[in-house]
C-alpha positions as CSV (number, residue, x, y, z in Angstrom):
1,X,82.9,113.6,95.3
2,X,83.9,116.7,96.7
3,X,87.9,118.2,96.8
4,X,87.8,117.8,100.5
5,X,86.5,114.4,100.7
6,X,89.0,112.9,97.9
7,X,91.5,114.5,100.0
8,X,90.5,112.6,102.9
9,X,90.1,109.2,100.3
10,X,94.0,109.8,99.2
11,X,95.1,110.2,102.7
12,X,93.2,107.1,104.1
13,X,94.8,105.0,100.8
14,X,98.1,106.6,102.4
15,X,97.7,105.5,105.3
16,X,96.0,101.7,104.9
17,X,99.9,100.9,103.0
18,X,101.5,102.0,106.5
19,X,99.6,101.0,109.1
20,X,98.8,97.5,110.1
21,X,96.3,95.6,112.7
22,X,97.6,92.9,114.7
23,X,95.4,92.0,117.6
24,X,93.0,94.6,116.5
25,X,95.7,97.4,117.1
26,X,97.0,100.0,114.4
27,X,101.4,99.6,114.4
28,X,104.0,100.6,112.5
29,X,106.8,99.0,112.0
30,X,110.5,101.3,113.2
31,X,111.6,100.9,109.8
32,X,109.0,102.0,108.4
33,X,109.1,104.8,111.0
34,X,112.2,106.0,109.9
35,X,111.5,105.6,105.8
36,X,108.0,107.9,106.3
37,X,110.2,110.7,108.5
38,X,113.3,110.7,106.9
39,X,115.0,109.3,109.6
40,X,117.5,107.2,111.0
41,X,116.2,103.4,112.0
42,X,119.2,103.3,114.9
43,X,117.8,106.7,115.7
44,X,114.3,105.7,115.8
45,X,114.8,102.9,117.9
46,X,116.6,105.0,120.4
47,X,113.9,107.6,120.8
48,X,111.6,104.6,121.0
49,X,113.3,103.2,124.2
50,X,113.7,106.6,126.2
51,X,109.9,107.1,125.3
52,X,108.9,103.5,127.1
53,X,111.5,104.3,129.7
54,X,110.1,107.5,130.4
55,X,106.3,105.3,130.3
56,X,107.6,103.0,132.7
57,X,108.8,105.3,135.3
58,X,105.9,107.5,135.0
59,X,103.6,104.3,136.0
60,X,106.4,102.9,138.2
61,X,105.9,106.0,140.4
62,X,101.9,106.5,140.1
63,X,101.8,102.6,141.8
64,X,103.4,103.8,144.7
């Protein structure tokens, strides 16, 4: 195996222990979020909600 591709091996283990399918779509949990980036939760949360808000009003005004 090759440096590059047991790079890319590592980094999928990595990944499979944070991301999770439910419904056949990849989430993450806010908590664990904020554990990954050092973070927060409450802050998390809160960029979270302006994000969906922001979502919202973006495809609140496009229907009109």
């Amino acid at each position: 195996m090759t440096q590059a591709k047991s790079i890319v091996a590592q980094n999928a283990a990595q990944i499979a222990g944070v991301i999770d399918i439910h419904h056949g779509k990849p989430m993450v949990s806010s908590l664990r979020i904020a554990e990954i980036f050092d973070r927060r939760h409450d802050n998390v949360i809160r960029t979270i909600r302006k994000k969906l808000a922001a979502e919202i009003s973006r495809l609140t005004l496009e229907e009109r």
